[in-house]
C-alpha positions in Angstrom: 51.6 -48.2 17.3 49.0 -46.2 19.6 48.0 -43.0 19.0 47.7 -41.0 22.0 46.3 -37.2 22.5 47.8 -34.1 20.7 45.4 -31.7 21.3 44.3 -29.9 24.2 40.7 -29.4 25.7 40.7 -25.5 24.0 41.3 -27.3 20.6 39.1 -29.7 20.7 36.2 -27.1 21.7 37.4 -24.7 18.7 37.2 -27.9 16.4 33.6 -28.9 18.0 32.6 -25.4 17.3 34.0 -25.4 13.9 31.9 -29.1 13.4 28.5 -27.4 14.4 29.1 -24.4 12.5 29.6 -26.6 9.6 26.9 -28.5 9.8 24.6 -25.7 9.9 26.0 -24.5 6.8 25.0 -28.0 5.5 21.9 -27.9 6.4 20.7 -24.6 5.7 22.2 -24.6 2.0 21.4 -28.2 1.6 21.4 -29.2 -2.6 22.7 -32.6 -2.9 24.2 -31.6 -6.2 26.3 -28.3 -4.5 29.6 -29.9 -4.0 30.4 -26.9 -1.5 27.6 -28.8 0.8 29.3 -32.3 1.0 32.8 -30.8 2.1 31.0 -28.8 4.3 29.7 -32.3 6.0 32.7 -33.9 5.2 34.7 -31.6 7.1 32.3 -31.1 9.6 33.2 -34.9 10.2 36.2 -35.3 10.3 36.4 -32.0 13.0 33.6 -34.0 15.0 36.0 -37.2 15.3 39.1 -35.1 16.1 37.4 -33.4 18.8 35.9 -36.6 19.7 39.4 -38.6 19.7 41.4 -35.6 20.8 44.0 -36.6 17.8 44.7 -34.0 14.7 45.7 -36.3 11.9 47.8 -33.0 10.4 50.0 -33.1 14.0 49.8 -36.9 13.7 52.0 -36.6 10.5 54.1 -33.9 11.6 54.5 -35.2 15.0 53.5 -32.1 17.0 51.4 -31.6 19.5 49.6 -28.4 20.1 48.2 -29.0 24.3 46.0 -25.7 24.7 
């Protein structure tokens, strides 16, 4: 099964945003033992890849598409 695009160029900038924003957060309040910091990154990853692939797992599931 291929996976093709359900997001649109003004969703993947919003997520790319949301990716740098997040990884500045990271960054700055870097502690390896602050949990917060690691879901920061994590998240900041998986918006990176999403913005990257132009696919939204949570649309993939629901089978929507959101083109904007």
């Amino acid at each position: 099964m291929r996976l093709g695009k359900n997001i649109g160029p003004k969703n993947r900038l919003a997520r790319l945003v949301a990716a740098i924003i997040l990884f500045a957060l990271a960054y700055y309040y870097y502690d390896a033992a602050n949990p917060l910091v690691w879901l920061a990154a994590i998240l900041g990853i998986i918006f990176l890849a999403e913005a990257a692939s132009s696919f939204c797992v949570l649309h993939g599931i629901r089978g929507t598409k959101d083109m904007r």
